[in-house]
C-alpha positions as a Markdown table, in Angstrom:
| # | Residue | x | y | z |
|---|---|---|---|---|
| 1 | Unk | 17.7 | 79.6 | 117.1 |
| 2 | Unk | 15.1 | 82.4 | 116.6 |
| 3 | Unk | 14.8 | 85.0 | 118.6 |
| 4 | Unk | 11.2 | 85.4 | 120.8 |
| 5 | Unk | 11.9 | 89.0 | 120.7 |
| 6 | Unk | 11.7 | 89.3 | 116.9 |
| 7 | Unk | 7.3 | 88.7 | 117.2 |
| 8 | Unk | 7.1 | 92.1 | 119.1 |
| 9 | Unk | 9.7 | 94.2 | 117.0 |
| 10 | Unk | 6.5 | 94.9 | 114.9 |
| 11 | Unk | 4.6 | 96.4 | 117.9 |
| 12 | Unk | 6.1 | 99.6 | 117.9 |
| 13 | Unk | 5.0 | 103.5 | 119.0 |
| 14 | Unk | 7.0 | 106.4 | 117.7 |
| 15 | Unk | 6.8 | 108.8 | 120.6 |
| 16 | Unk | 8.0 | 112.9 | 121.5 |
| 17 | Unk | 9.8 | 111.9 | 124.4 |
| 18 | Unk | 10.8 | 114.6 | 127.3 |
| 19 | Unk | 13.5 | 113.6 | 129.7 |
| 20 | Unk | 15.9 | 113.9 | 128.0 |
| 21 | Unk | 18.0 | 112.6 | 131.3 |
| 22 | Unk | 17.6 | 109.4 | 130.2 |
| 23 | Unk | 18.6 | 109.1 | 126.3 |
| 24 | Unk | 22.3 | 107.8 | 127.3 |
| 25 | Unk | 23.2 | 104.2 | 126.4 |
| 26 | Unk | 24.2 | 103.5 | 130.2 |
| 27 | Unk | 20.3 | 104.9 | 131.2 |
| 28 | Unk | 18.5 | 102.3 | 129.3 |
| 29 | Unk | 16.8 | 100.5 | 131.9 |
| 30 | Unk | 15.8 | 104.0 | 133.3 |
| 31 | Unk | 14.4 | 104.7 | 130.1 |
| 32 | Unk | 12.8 | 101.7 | 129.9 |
| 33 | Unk | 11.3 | 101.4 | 133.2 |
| 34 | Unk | 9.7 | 105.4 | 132.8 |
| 35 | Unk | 8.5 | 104.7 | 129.6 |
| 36 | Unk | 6.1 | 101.2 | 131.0 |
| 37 | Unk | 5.3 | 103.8 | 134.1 |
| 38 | Unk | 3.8 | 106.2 | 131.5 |
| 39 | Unk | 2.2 | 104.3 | 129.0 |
| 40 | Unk | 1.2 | 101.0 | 130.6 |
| 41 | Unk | 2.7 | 99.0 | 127.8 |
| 42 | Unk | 5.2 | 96.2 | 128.3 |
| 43 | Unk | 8.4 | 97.8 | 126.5 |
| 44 | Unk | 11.1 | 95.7 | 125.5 |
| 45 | Unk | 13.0 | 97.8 | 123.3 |
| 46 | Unk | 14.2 | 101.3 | 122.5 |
| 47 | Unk | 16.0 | 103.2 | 119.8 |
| 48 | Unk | 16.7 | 106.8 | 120.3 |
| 49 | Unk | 16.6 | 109.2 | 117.7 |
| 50 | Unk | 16.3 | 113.2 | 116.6 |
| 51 | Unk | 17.8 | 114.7 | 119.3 |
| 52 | Unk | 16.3 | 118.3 | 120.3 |
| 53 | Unk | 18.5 | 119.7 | 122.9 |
| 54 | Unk | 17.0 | 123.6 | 122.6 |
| 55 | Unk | 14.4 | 122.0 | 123.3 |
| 56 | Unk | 15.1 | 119.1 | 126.2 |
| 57 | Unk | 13.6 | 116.4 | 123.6 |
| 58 | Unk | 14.2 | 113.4 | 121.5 |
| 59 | Unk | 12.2 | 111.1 | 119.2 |
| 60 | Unk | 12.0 | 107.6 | 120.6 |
| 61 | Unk | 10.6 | 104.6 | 118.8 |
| 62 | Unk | 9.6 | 102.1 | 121.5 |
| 63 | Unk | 9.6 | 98.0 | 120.5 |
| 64 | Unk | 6.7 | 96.4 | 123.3 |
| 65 | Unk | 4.3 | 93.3 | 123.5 |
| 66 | Unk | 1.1 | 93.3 | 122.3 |
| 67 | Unk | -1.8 | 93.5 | 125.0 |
| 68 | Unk | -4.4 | 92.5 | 123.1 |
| 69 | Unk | -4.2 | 90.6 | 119.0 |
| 70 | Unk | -3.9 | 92.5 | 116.7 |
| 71 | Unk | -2.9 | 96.2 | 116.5 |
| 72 | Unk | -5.1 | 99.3 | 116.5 |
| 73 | Unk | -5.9 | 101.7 | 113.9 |
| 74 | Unk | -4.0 | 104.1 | 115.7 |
| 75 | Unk | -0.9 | 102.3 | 116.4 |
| 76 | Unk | 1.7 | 104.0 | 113.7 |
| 77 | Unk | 0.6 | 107.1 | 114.0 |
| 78 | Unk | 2.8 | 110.0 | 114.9 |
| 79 | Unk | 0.5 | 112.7 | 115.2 |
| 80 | Unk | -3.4 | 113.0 | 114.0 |
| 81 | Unk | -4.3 | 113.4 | 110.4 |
| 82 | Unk | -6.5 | 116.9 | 110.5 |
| 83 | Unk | -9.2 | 115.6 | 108.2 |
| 84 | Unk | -10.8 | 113.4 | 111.1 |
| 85 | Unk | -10.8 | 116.0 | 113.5 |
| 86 | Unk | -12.9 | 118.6 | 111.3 |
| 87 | Unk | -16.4 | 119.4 | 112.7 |
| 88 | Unk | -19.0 | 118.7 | 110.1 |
| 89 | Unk | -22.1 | 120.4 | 110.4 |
């Protein structure tokens, strides 16, 4: 049988994440639960990744469901391309 989590596995965010608290297999509902109270989005999975501990930080790609159809132009993005943000006279 297929799984109804598979449809959202492509709704993703790549995110700087700070707690660092809360990276430990046996926190994942912690980490879960802060990361839904700071971005609003309906999270269903996490994968943690690129640990920083100099610097109390880890790269976390978060799996959630889709608010609205479709995704935004935005979406993948892991920081802004500096061609858009260029002032042009």
């Amino acid at each position: 049988m297929c799984n109804p989590l598979h449809l959202f596995f492509k709704y993703y965010k790549i995110i700087k994440y700070d707690n660092i608290n809360l990276i430990t297999p046996d926190k994942e509902k912690e980490l879960i639960a802060d990361l839904k109270k700071r971005t609003g989005l309906d999270i269903v999975k996490v994968e943690v990744g690129g640990l920083d501990f100099l610097k109390d930080a880890a790269i976390i790609k978060m799996y959630y469901k889709p608010t609205s159809k479709g995704m935004n132009s935005v979406d993948q993005l892991t920081k802004a391309p500096s061609d858009e943000f260029k002032i042009k006279n």
